[in-house]
N, C-alpha and C positions, 0 to 999 in steps of 0.2 A: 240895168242889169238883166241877166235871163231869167232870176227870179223872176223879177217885177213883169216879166213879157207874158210868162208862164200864166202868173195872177190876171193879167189885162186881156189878153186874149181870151183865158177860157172864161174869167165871165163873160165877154161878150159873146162867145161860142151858146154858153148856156140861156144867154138872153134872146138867141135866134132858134135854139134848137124848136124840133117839130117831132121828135121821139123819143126825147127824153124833158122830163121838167122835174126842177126842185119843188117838195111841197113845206113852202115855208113854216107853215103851223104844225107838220112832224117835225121841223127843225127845233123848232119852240116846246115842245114836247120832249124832243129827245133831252136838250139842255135841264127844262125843268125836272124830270125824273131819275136824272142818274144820280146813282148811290153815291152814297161815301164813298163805296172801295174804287168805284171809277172814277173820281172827285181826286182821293188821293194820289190813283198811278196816274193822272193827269201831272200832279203835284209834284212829281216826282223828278220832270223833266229827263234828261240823260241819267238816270240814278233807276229810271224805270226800264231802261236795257238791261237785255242779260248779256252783261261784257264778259262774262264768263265762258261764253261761245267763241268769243275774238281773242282769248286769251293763248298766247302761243310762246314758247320757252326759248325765241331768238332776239326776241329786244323790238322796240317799236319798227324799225324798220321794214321787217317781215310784218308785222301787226298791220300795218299801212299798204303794204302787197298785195296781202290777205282780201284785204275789203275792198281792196281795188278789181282785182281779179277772180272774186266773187261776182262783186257787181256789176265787170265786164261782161259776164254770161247769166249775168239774173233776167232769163224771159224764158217766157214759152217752154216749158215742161210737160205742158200735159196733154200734144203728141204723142210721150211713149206710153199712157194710159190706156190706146187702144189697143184690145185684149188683151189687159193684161189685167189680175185681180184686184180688190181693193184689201189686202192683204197686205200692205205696205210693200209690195213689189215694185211700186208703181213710182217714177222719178218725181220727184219733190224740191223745193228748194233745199231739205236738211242734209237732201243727198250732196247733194254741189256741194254745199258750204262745209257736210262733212267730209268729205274726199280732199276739196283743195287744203283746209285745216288739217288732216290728216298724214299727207302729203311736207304742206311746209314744216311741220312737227318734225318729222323723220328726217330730212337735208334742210339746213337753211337757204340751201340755195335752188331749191324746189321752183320757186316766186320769182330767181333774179332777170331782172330784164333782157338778160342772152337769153337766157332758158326761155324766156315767154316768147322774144323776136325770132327763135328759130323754131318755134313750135310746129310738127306738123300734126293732120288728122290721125289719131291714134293715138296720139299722147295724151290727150286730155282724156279721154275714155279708160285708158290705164291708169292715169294720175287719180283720178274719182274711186277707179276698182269698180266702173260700173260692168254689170254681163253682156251688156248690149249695144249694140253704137246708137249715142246722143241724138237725140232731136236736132235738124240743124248743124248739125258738129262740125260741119268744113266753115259756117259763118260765125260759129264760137272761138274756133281755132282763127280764123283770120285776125275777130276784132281782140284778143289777147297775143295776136304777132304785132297787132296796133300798138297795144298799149306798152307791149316791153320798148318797141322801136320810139317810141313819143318816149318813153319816161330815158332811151339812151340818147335821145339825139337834143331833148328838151333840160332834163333834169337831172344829169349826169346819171342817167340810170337807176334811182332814185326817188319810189313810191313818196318818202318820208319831204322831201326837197319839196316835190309838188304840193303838199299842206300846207308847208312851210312860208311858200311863197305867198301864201294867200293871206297872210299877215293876221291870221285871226279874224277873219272873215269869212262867213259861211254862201255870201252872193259871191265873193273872189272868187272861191275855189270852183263853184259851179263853174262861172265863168272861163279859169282856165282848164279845167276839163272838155270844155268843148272846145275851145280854141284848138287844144293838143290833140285830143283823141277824138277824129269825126264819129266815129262809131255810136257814141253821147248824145250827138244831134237828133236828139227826138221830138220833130214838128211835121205838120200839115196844113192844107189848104181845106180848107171849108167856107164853103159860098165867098170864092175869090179873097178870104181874107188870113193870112197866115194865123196858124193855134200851134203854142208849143207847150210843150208837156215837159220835157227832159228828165224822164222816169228815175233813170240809171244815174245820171249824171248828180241827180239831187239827193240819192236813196245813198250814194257812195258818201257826201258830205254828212248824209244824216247816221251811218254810220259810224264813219269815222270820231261823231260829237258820242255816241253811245259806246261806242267801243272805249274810248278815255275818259266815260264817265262825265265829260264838259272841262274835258279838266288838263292843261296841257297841249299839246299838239294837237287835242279834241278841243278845247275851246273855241267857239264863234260868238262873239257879244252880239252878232244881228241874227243867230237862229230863229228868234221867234218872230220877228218882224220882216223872213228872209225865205227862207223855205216853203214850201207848199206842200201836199199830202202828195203820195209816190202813184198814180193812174195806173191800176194794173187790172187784177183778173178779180179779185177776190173782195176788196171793201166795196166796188159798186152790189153784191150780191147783197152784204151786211145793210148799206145804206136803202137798196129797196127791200130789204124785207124789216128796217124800223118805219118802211112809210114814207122815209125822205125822198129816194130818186121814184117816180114812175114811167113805166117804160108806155109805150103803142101798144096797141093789140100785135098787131105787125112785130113789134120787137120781142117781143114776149115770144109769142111762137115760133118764133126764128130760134132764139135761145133754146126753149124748151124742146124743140126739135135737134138739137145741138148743130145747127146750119152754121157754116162760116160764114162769120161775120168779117168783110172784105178792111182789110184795113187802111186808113183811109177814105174810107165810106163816111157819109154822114153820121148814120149810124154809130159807127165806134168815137168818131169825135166828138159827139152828144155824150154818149157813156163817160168817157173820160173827163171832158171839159164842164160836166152837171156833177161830176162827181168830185173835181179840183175844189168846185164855184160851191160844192156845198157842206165841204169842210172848214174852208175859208167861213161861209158862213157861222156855222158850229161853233170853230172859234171866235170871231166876232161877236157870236151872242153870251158865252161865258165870258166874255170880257165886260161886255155892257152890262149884263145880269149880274154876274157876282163880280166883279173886277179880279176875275184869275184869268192870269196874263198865258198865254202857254203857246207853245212852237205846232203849228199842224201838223208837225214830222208826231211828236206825243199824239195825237189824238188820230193818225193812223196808223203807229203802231196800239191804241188800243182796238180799233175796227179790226185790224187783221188781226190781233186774237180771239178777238170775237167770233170772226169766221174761221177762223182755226178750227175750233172747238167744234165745228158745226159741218167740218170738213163733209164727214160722210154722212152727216144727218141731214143736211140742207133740203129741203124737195126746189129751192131756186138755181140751178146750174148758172156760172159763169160762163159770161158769151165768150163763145170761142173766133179767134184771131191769130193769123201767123206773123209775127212779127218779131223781131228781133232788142226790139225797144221793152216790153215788157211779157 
């Protein structure tokens, strides 16, 4: 499956890296020190999402739209950052996710797969109510004229059919996400040897299990044995500053200089694939340690709140990358 490539590749991505390494004994540290209350939202599994957010008053169908065409456009925000204040002015993911929820709330048919295949530039910018044209915005608009046209020509039009198909399988559904909608295909070549990551494509599935609670259309009996943690801007910052990832000198001041980071570079493929290979870890060690079993999708939705929390206090900045993947 593409899980399983995901898992294969980035550990050996991490096994060759030369500017990023995992520091196994922070891994062991991290495991042995976490509280209770991080113990318990571990515990939680899909019951530790706020489905509250995905809650929408048309019926699962739009709910399944929703998260899709969210996480068509889940990358690269922080673009419109430059001058602009840390006043909350600044685009965020809460902004997207509130605008298109916003949005589907007010017409049910906001989300339907016509509407997203004819979309052009300027409609998603209205649909958000952002002040400003998107980061990106003509490559957000294409890969959501993707996805209505896959879900009319694949799945009768039909966010909820595509779940559906994947029979309770959380490796299916990855899998045909990318089969249907190329825009998902999130991979690279690093020292001649292919690393996939499939950010979007995995975080849509892990969704989808949080948003129904596990329960329903959200149920995947191989979640935890299936998924991997979502490689994006924000848990690599959480994991080097518990000590688990360290970077180069070289990388460091690249970051802290806020340099682009080319993507595609060695570079950003160490980042990601040290940062896949060292939740995988994490997990693996609270399995062997205490035998609590739990989904790496859980244990990076607790890093990203972690960094949440630390948004504007951080002194480590996230390496910056243009990418459309994450």
């Amino acid at each position: 499956s593409a899980c399983a490539s995901v898992k294969r590749t980035c550990a050996l991505a991490s096994a060759l890296a030369t500017h990023v390494r995992i520091d196994a004994d922070a891994v062991e540290t991290f495991v042995e020190t976490m509280d209770d209350a991080q113990r318990a939202v571990l515990g939680r599994g899909a019951r530790g999402f706020d489905a509250a957010l995905h809650e929408l008053p048309h019926g699962d169908e739009v709910r399944v739209a929703y998260v899709l065409v969210v996480d068509a456009i889940n990358f690269c925000f922080w673009p419109d950052h430059v001058d602009v204040g840390e006043d909350g002015g600044r685009l965020e993911y809460e902004h997207v996710a509130g605008g298109v929820r916003r949005a589907a709330t007010a017409n049910a048919k906001a989300l339907d797969a016509r509407t997203l295949a004819s979309m052009e530039v300027g409609d998603l910018q209205r649909m958000l109510e952002w002040p400003r044209p998107l980061p990106n915005e003509e490559e957000r608009v294409r890969l959501l004229r993707e996805v209505g046209a896959g879900l009319i020509e694949h799945f009768d039009g039909s966010a909820l059919k595509l779940v559906a198909e994947a029979r309770g399988s959380a490796a299916r559904l990855v899998d045909l996400v990318l089969r249907y909608f190329p825009g998902f295909r999130d991979c690279a070549v690093y020292k001649g040897r292919q690393v996939h990551f499939y950010k979007r494509a995995q975080i849509f599935v892990g969704d989808v299990w949080g948003a129904f609670q596990g329960e329903g259309i959200g149920r995947f009996d191989d979640i935890c044995s299936s998924l991997t943690m979502f490689a994006d801007y924000r848990v690599p910052v959480v994991l080097r500053e518990l000590g688990i990832l360290k970077y180069s000198e070289e990388l460091v001041n690249d970051i802290r200089a806020e340099k682009i980071i080319m993507p595609n570079s060695e570079q950003e493929i160490e980042i990601r694939a040290c940062t896949v290979e060292a939740v995988e870890r994490i997990k693996d060690r609270l399995a062997a340690r205490d035998g609590l079993v739990v989904s790496s999708v859980v244990i990076d939705w607790m890093l990203w709140e972690l960094g949440e929390k630390k948004r504007y206090s951080s002194h480590e900045p996230h390496h910056r990358t243009l990418t459309i993947f994450y």
